[in-house]
C-alpha positions as CSV (number, residue, x, y, z in Angstrom):
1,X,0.0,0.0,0.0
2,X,1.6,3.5,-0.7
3,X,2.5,5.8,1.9
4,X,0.8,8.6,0.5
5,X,-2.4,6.9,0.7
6,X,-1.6,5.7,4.3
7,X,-1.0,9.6,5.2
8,X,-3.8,11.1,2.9
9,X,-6.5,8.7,5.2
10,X,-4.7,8.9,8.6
11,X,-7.2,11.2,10.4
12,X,-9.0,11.1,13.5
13,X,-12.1,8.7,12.9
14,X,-14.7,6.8,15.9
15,X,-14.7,3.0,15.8
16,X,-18.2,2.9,15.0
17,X,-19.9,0.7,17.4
18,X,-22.9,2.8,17.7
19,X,-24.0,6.0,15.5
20,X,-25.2,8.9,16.3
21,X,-21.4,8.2,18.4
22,X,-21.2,9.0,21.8
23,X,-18.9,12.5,21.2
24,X,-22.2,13.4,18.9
25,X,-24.9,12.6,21.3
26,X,-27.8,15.5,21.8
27,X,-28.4,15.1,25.4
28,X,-30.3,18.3,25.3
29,X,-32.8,16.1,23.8
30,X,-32.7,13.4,25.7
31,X,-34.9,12.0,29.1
32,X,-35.1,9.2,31.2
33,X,-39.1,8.7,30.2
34,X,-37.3,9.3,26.3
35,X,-35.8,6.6,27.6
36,X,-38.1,4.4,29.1
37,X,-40.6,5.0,26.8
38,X,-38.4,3.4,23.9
39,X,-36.9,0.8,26.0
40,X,-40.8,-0.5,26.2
41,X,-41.5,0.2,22.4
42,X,-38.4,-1.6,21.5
43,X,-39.2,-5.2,23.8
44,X,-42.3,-5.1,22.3
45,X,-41.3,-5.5,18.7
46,X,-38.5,-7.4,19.2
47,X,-38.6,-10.0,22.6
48,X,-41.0,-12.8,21.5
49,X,-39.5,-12.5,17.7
50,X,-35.5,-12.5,18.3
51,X,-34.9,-12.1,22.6
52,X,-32.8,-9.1,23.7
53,X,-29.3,-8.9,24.9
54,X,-27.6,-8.1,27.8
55,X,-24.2,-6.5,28.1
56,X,-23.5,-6.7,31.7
57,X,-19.9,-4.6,32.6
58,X,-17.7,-6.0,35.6
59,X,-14.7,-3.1,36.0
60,X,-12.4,-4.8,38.3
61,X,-9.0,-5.7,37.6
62,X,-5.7,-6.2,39.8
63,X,-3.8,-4.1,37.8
64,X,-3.3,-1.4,35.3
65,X,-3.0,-2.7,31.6
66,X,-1.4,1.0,30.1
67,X,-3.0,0.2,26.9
68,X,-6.3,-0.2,28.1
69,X,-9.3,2.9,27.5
70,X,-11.9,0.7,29.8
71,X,-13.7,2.1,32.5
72,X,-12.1,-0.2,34.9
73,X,-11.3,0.0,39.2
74,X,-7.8,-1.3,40.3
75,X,-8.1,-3.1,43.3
76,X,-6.4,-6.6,45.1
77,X,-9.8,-6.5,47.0
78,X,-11.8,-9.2,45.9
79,X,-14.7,-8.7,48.5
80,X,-16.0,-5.8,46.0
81,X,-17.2,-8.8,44.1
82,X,-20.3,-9.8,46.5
83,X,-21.9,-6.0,46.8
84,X,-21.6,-5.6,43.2
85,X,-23.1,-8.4,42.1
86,X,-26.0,-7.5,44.5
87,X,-25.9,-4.3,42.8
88,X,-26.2,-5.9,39.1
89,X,-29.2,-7.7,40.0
90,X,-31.2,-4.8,41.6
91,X,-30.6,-2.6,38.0
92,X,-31.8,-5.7,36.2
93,X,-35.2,-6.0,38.6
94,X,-35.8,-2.7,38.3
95,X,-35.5,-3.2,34.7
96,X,-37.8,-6.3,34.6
97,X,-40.6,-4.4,36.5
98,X,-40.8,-1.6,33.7
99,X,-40.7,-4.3,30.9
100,X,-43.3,-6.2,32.8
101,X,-43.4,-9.6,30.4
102,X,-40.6,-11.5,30.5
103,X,-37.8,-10.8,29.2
104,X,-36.6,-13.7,26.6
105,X,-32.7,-12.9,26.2
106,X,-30.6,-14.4,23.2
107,X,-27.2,-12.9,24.1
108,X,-24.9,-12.0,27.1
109,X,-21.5,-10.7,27.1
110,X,-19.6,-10.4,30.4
111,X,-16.9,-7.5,29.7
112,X,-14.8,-5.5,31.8
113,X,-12.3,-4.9,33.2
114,X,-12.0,-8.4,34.2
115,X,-14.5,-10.7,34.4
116,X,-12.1,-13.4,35.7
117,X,-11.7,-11.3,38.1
118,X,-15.0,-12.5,39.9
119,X,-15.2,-16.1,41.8
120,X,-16.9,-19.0,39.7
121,X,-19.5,-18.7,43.0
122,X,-20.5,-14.9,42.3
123,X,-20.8,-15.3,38.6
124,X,-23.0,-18.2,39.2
125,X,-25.0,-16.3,41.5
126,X,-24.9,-13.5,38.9
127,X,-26.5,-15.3,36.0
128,X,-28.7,-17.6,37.9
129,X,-29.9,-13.8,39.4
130,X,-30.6,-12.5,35.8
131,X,-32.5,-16.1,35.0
132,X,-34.8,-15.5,37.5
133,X,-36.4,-12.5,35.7
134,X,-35.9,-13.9,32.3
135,X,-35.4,-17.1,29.9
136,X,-33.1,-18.3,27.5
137,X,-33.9,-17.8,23.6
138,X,-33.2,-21.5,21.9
139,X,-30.5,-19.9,20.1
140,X,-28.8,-18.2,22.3
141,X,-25.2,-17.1,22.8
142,X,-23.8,-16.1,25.5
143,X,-19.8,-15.0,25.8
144,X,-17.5,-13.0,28.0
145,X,-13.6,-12.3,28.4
146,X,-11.3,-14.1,29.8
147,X,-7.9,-12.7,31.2
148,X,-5.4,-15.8,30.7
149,X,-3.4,-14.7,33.9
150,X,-6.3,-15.6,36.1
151,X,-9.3,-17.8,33.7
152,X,-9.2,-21.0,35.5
153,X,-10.5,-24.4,34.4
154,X,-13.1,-24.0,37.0
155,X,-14.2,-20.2,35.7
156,X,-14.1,-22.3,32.4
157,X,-16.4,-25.1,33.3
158,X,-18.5,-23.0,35.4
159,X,-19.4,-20.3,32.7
160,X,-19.5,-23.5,30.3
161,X,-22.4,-25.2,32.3
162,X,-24.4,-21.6,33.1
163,X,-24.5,-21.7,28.9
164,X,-21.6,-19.7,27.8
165,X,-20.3,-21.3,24.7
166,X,-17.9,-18.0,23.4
167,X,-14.9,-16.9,25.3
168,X,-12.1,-14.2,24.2
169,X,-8.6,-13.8,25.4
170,X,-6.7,-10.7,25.4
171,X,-3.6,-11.4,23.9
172,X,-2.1,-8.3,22.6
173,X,1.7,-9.4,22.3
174,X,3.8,-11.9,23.1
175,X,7.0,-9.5,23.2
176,X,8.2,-9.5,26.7
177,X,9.5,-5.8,25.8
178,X,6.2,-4.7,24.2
179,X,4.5,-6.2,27.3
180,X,6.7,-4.8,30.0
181,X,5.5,-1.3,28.0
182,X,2.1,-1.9,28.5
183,X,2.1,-3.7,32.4
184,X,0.5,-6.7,30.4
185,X,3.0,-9.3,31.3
186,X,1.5,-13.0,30.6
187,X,3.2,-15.9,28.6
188,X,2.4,-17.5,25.7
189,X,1.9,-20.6,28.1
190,X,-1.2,-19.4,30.2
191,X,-2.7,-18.4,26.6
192,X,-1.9,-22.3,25.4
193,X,-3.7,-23.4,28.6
194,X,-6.7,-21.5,29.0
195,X,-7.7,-22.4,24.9
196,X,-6.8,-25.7,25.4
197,X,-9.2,-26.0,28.0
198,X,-12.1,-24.1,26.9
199,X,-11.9,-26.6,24.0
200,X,-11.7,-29.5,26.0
201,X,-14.6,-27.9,28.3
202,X,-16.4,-27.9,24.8
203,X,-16.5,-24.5,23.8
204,X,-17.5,-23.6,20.2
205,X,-15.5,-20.7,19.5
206,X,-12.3,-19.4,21.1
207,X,-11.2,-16.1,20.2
208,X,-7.9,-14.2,20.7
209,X,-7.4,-10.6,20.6
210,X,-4.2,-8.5,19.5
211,X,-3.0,-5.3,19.1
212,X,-0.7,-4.1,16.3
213,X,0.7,-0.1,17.1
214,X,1.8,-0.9,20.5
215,X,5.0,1.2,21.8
216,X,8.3,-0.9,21.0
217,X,6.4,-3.5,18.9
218,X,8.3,-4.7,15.8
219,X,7.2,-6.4,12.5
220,X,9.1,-9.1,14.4
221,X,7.3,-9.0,17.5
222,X,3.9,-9.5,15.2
223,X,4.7,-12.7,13.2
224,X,5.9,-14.4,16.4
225,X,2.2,-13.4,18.1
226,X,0.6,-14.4,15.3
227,X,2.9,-17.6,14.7
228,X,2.1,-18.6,17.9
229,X,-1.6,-17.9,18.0
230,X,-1.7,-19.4,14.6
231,X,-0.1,-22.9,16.8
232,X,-3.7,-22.8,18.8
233,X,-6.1,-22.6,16.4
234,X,-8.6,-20.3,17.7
235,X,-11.8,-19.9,15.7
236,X,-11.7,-16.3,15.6
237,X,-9.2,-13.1,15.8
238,X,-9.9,-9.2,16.3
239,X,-6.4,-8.0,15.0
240,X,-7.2,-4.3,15.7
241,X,-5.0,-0.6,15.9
242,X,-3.7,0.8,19.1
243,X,-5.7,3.6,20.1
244,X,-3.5,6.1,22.1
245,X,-6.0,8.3,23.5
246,X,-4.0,9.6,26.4
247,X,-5.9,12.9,26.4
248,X,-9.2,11.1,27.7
249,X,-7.7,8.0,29.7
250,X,-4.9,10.0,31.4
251,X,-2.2,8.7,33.0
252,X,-3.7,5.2,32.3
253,X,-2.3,5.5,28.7
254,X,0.8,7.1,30.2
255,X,3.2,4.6,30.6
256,X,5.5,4.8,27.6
257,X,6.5,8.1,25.8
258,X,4.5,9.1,22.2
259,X,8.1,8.4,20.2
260,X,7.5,4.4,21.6
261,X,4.7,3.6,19.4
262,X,4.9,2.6,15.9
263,X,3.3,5.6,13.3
264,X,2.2,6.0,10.1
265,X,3.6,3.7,7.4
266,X,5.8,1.6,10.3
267,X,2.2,1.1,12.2
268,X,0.3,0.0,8.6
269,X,3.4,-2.3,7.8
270,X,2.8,-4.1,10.9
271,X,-1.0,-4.6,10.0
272,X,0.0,-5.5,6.3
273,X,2.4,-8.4,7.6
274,X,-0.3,-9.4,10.2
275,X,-3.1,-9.5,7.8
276,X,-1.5,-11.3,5.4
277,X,-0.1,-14.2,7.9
278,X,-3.6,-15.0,8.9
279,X,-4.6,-14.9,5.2
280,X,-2.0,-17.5,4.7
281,X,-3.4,-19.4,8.1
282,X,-7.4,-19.0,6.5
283,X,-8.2,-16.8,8.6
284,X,-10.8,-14.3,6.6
285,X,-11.8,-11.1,7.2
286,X,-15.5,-10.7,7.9
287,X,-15.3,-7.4,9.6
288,X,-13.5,-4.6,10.7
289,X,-10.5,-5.6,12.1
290,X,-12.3,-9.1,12.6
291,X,-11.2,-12.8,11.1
292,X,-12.4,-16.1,11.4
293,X,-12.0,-19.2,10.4
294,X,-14.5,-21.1,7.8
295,X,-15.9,-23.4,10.7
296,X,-16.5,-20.1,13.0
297,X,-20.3,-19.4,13.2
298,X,-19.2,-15.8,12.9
299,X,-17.9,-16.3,9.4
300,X,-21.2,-18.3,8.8
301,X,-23.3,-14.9,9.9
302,X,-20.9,-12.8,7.4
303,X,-21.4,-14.7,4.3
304,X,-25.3,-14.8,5.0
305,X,-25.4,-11.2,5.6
306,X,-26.7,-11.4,9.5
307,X,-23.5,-9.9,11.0
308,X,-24.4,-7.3,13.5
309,X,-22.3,-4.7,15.5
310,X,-22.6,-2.7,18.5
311,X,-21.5,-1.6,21.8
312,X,-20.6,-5.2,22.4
313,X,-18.6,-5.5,19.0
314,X,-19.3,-7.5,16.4
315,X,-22.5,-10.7,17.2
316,X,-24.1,-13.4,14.7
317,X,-27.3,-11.8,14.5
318,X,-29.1,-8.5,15.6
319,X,-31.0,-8.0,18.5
320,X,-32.8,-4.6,18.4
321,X,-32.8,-4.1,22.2
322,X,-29.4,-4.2,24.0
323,X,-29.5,-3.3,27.9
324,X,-26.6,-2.5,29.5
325,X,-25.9,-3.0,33.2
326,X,-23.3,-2.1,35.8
327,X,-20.9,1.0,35.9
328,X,-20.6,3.1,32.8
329,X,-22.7,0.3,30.2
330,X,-24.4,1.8,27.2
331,X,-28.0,0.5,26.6
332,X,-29.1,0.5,22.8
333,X,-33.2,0.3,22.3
334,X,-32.6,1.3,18.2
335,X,-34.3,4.8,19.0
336,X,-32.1,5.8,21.6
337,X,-29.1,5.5,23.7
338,X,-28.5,5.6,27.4
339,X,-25.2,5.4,29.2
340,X,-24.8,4.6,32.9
341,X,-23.0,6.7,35.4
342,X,-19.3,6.0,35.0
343,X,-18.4,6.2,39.2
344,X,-18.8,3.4,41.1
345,X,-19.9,5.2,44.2
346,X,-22.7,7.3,42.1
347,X,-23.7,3.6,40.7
348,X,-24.4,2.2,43.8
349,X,-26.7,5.4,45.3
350,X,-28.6,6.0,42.6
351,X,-29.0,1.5,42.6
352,X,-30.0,2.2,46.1
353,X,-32.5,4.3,45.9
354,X,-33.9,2.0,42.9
355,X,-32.9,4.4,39.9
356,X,-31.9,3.6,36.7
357,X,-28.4,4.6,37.5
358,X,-28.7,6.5,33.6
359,X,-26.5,10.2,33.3
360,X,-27.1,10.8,29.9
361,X,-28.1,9.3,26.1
362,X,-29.2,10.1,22.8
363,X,-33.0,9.8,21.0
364,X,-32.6,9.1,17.4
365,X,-34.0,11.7,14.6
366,X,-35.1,9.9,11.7
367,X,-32.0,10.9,9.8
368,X,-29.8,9.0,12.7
369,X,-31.4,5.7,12.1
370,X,-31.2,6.0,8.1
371,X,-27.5,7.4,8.4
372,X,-27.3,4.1,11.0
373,X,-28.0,2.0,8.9
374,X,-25.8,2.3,6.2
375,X,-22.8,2.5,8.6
376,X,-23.7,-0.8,10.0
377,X,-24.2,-1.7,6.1
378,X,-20.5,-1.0,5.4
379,X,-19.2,-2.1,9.1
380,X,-21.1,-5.5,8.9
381,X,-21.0,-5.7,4.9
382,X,-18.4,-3.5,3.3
383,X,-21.4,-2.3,1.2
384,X,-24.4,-0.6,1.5
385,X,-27.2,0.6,-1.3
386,X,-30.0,3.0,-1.1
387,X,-31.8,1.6,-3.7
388,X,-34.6,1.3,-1.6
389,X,-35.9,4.9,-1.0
390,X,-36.5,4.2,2.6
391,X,-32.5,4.4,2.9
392,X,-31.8,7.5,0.4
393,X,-31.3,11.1,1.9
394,X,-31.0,14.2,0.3
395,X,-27.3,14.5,1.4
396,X,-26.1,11.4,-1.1
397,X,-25.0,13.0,-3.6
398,X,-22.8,15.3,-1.8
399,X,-21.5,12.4,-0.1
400,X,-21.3,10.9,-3.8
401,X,-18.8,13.8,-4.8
402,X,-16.5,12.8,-1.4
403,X,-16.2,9.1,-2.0
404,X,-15.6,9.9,-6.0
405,X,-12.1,10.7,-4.7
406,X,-11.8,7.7,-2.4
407,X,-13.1,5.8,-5.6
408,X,-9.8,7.0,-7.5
409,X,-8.0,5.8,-4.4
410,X,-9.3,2.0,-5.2
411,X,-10.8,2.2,-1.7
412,X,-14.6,2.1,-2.8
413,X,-16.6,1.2,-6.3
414,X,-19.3,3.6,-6.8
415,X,-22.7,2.0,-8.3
416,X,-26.0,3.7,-9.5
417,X,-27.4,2.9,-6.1
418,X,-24.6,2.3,-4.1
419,X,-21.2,1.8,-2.8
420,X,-19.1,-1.5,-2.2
421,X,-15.5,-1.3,-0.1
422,X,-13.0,-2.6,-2.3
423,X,-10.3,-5.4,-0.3
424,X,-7.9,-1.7,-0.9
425,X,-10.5,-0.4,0.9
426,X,-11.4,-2.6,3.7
427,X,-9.1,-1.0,6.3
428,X,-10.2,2.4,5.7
429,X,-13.7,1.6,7.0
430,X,-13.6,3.9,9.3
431,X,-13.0,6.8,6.6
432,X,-15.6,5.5,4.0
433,X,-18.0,5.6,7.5
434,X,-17.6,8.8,8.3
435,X,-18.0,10.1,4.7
436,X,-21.9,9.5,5.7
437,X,-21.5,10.8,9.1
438,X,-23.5,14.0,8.8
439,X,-23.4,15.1,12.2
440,X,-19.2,14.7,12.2
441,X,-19.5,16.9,8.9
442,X,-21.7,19.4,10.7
443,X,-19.6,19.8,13.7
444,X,-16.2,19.5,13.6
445,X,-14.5,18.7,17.2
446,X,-13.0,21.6,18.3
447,X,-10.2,19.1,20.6
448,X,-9.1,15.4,20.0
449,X,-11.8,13.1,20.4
450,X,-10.9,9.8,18.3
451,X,-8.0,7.7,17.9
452,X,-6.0,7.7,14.8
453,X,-7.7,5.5,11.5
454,X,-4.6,4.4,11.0
């Protein structure tokens, strides 16, 4: 790929798990009865048809990964666990009373933070909690992470029997250098042990994350990660950019100087080698930043066009209504948004006094959900049409015009009715996105709000 490309496309772009994003949200707009009102509009069209889904966030972790942009509390204390469990299953009966009929849920995702971090007895006593409210869609899928430092066999089997069938491990790097950097020091043996469990345990797809971008990493340092994840086999891979966003996660993304990590064409080579060693290893691409083997139901959901994505990442299949629970979650009813309160203390008094522990959100203008839709289109698709009228807005052909140069590029085909993302194209996504992102165009952010594309 040329380096004048690489440059011409490295801006400051959002990820994309949710538009309008969160930097663009109109909370002058937005209610708790908003709120409410759409949460009960959205379980009524969708909970007997396709379930909802749950996102439930657990924030504690031992210690400070410096790559990390979670909302996350660092504490050795593990008897946190108890109270916030306690705490987890109020939220969700208070959200079972305002839905009244019961809730029929398809997916969970346990993220963090550190899941792990929790005793096989309190996330027992957490889901069997949520399954006293609700029931389990036939076709459910349930998943969460898995920290190989501390994912025992028994967290494995315990998980496994509750119904969990999806677990990802954060890999990042095997470099002990690169690791050292980012206070993420684990071996390539605890990584070998916890898959080779969860596949003995039964589960039906393993997924490993890593980082290219990260300071001190090497072209090197990537062919021996992905050599060795390559050695285990695991059914699916996010291979995804570095975001240094020290200016929103403080000192948390502090712990290496700015000349450390890899830029511009150094940061894309190491992409470019990565992608095409799990090419070589059939791994395909059926997403942003996402790969998967043939026999991985994800790849299944890519080629049949059901491929969803949201504030949980990338799922099989769409569920309109996504509630979130716990410290800082983001709930997703289609026509709005609503985030909880990031501080744990504010989380547990407003819990307390049985509130919705919601700060702020977003209601959807009819442009939103059209402009949605064809991000999801191209982040779920790499194409998306507005052949039917429903999905064309007066702003195409402006938009038109600004992709004709991207067209030029080899990043995009333009058709009568549409656009398709060519493989050039496929890792400037995030660009082609925000060509349709009308209220980025409209408002430009005055400070540094997103990570590089790049």
């Amino acid at each position: 790929m040329k380096n004048s490309i690489l440059q011409k496309y490295n801006v400051p772009g959002p990820r994309y798990t949710s538009y309008p994003t969160v930097p663009y949200w109109d909370e002058s707009d937005f209610t708790y009865q908003n709120w409410i009102d759409t949460l009960k509009r959205s379980f009524v069209e969708s909970n007997s048809k396709e379930g909802i889904s749950l996102y439930i966030h657990l924030p504690f972790c031992e210690s400070m990964c410096t790559f990390c942009g979670c909302n996350k509390r660092i504490t050795k204390n593990h008897e946190v666990e108890h109270p916030y469990i306690e705490a987890i299953l109020k939220e969700w009966a208070i959200y079972c009373n305002i839905l009244e009929e019961k809730p029929i849920i398809k997916e969970i995702h346990l993220g963090g933070g550190t899941p792990t971090f929790f005793s096989t007895k309190n996330l027992e006593e957490l889901i069997n909690g949520i399954f006293c409210y609700a029931d389990k869609a036939k076709n459910h899928e349930f998943s969460f992470e898995g920290h190989p430092n501390n994912t025992t066999r028994a967290h494995l089997q315990k998980l496994y029997d509750l119904g969990f069938r999806r677990v990802s491990f954060g890999v990042q790097d095997y470099s002990e250098k690169v690791q050292k950097a980012i206070n993420r020091l684990q071996p390539f043996h605890n990584v070998a042990k916890v898959s080779f469990w969860a596949k003995e345990i039964g589960y039906t797809s393993i997924g490993h994350d890593i980082i290219f971008g990260l300071p001190f990493q090497e072209i090197d340092d990537v062919i021996d990660t992905i050599e060795k994840t390559n050695s285990l086999q695991p059914d699916r891979l996010a291979f995804y950019s570095y975001a240094h966003v020290p200016w929103i996660k403080g000192n948390g993304q502090r712990g290496f100087n700015d000349e450390d990590i890899p830029k511009d064409e150094t940061k894309r080579q190491l992409y470019e080698v990565g992608k095409d060693l799990l090419f070589e290893n059939e791994y395909y691409e059926i997403g942003m930043d996402h790969f998967a083997l043939k026999s991985d139901h994800l790849y299944d959901s890519y080629e049949s066009g059901k491929l969803h994505r949201n504030f949980m990442g990338y799922s099989s299949s769409k569920t309109q209504l996504m509630i979130g629970l716990g410290v800082s979650s983001i709930s997703d009813s289609w026509y709005s948004f609503a985030q909880n309160v990031k501080e744990l203390e504010e989380y547990y008094k407003l819990i307390k006094a049985d509130k919705l522990p919601i700060f702020r959100g977003h209601l959807l203008t009819e442009e939103d959900l059209i402009i949605r839709r064809h991000i999801l289109n191209l982040m779920c698709h790499f194409e998306t049409s507005w052949k039917d009228k429903a999905l064309y807005f007066e702003e195409v052909p402006e938009i038109i015009i600004q992709l004709k140069e991207m067209e030029n590029d080899g990043l995009v085909i333009i058709e009568k009715n549409g656009i398709k993302v060519t493989n050039a194209g496929k890792p400037f996504v995030r660009n082609i996105c925000m060509a349709f992102d009308l209220r980025l165009k409209r408002k430009a952010p005055e400070t540094k709000l997103f990570s590089m594309t790049i």
